[in-house]
TORMARLO-28143 format. One record per residue (C-alpha): residue number from 1; x, y, z. Coordinates in steps of 0.05 Angstrom, whole numbers. Example, Ala and Ser with C-alpha at 12.3 -4.5 7.8 and 13.67 -1.06 7.14 Angstrom:
2
- 1_246_-90_156
- 2_273_-21_143
END
This chain:
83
- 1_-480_1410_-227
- 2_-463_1421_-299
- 3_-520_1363_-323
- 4_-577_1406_-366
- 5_-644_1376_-340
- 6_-697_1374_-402
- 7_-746_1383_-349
- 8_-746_1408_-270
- 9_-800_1378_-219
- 10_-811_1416_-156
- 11_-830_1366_-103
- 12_-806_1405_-45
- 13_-846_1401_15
- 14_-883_1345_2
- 15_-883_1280_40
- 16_-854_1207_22
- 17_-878_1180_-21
- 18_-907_1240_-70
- 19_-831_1261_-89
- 20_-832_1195_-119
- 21_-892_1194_-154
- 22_-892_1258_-187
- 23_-825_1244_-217
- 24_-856_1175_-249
- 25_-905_1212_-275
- 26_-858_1264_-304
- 27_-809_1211_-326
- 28_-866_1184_-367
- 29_-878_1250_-406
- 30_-802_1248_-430
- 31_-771_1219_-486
- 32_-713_1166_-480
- 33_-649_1198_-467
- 34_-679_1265_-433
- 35_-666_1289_-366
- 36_-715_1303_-304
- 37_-681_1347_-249
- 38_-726_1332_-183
- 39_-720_1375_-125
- 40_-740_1351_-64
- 41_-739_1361_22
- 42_-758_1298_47
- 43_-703_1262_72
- 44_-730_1187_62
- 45_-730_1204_-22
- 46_-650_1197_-15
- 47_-664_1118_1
- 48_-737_1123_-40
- 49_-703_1145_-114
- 50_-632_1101_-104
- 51_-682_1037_-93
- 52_-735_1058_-154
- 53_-666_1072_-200
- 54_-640_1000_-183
- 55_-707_969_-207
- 56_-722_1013_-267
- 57_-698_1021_-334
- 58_-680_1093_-314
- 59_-609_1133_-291
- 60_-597_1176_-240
- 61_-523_1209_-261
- 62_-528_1249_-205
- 63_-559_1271_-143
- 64_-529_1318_-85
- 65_-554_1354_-23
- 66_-558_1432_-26
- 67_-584_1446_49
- 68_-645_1423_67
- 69_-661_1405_-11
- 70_-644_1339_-43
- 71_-635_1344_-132
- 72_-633_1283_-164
- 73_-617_1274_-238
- 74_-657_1226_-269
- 75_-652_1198_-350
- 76_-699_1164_-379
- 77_-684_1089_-402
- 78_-705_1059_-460
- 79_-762_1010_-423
- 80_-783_1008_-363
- 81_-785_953_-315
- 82_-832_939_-269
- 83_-813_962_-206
END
């Protein structure tokens, strides 16, 4: 993946819904426009980040399986909706 994360989250080995969570949290230290790269193994964040992109003010221009590891590519919208 060619996309330059501004910031990477490790959230590998931890369980549904902490992936999640942490990259909220993480999301709400960047600026508009910047890039979090998560990294995470549980399987349920596939269905967990798709669903929280749909209701947020966020992207995610990418995301891909390497393994057992799950990266997701995550920009930062310009508000956030509640979700």
């Amino acid at each position: 993946m060619t996309l330059q994360p501004d910031d990477v989250l490790d959230a590998r080995d931890l369980p549904c819904p902490l992936p999640l969570l942490k990259a909220k949290q993480a999301l709400s230290r960047l600026a508009v426009g910047q890039v979090l790269e998560v990294m995470a193994t549980d399987a349920g964040s596939w269905r967990d980040f798709e669903s929280y992109i749909a209701q947020s003010g966020h992207e995610m221009p990418a995301r891909e399986t390497r393994g057992e590891v799950y990266h997701y590519w995550l920009r930062k919208g310009d508000k956030e909706r509640s979700a």
